[in-house]
N, C-alpha and C positions, 0 to 999 in steps of 0.2 A: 504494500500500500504506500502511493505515495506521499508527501508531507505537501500539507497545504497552507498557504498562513491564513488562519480564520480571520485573522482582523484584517486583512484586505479585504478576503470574501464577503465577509459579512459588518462593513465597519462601523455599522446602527449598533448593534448589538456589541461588539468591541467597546464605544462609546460607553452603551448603558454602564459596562462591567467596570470602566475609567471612572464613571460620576459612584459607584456604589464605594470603589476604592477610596477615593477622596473623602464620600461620607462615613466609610469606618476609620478613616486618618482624624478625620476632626472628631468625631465620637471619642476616640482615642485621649485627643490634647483634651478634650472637654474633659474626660474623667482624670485628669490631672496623670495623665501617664508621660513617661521623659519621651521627647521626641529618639533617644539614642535607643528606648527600650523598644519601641517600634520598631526596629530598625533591626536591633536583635529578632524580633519575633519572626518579620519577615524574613532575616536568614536564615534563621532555625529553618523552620520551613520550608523552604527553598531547600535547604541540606539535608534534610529527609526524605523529600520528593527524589530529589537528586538533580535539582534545574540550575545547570551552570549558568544560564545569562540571569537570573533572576538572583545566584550568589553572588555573581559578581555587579551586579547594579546594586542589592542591599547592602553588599562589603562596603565598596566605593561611599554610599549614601551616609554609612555608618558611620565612617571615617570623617567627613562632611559635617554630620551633627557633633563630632567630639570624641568618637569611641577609638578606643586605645589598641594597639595591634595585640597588646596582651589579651585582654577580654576576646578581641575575635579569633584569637588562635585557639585558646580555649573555648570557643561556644560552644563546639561539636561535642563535648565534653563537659558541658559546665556543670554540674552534680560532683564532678569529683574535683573542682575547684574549689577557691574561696575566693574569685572574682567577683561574684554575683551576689546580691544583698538580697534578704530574704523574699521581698517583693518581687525582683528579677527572675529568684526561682519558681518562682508562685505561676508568675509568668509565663515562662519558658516551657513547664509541668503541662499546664494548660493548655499553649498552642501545639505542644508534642500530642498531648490527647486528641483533641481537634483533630489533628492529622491525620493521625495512626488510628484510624476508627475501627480494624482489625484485631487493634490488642484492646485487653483488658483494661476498664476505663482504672488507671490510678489512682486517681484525685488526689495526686499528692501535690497538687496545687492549691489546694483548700484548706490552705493553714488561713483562713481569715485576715489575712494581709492586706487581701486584695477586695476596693467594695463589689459591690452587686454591679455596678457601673463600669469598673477595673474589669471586672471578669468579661461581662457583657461584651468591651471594646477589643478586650484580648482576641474573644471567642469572634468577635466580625474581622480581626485582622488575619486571625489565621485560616479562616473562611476565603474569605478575599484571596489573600495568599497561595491559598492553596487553587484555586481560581487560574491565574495568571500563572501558575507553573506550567497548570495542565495547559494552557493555552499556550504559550511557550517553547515545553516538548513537543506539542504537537505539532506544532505550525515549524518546526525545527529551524527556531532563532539561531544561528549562528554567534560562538562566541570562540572569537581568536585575538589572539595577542594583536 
């Protein structure tokens, strides 16, 4: 099967998926979340999926907002670090769940860290996320040095 890029084919619908992204970004800042933790979750994600132009636009993006090459060499890994502050883990728990709807839901993001609001926004960004990966692979975005 060939690769086709949907957002040419279909760039109404490409659109819609741009304007829902934007409103889980701002959903996001509303609920008082770091513009840098966005940016993690969107990688997370992306490196579970395993969508290289989406790691490497949220790397880039990350580095942009302030995040440090320590944290992002560790993200793939962060549980077994002490980069991440409890709310970042809350975070990351979360959008790993979201993802992985295969495995066994953890909830070990549900230390209470995070409000109803925090979760909510986590839960549209790693949605979203997960969204634009698939569109991504599919449409076989090219990503070279």
């Amino acid at each position: 099967m060939s690769r086709v890029n949907i957002s040419k084919q279909h760039p109404a619908t490409y659109q819609q998926l741009a304007g829902l992204s934007q409103a889980a970004g701002e959903a996001a800042i509303a609920a008082d979340l770091d513009p840098k933790l966005l940016e993690l979750v969107r990688l997370r994600v992306s490196q579970i999926n395993g969508c290289a132009f989406c790691c490497r636009l949220h790397a880039r993006d990350a580095v942009a907002a302030g995040e440090t090459a320590d944290r992002l060499a560790v993200l793939a890994a962060w549980w077994e670090s002490q980069y991440f502050s409890e709310a970042e883990r809350a975070a990351l728990a979360l959008a790993e769940e979201v993802t992985e709807l295969s495995a066994p839901a953890r909830e070990a993001w549900d230390t209470g860290v995070l409000t109803d609001a925090q979760v909510s926004a986590v839960t549209w960004l790693a949605v979203v996320m997960n969204a634009w990966n698939r569109v991504a692979i599919r449409s076989g975005y090219r990503v070279a040095p």
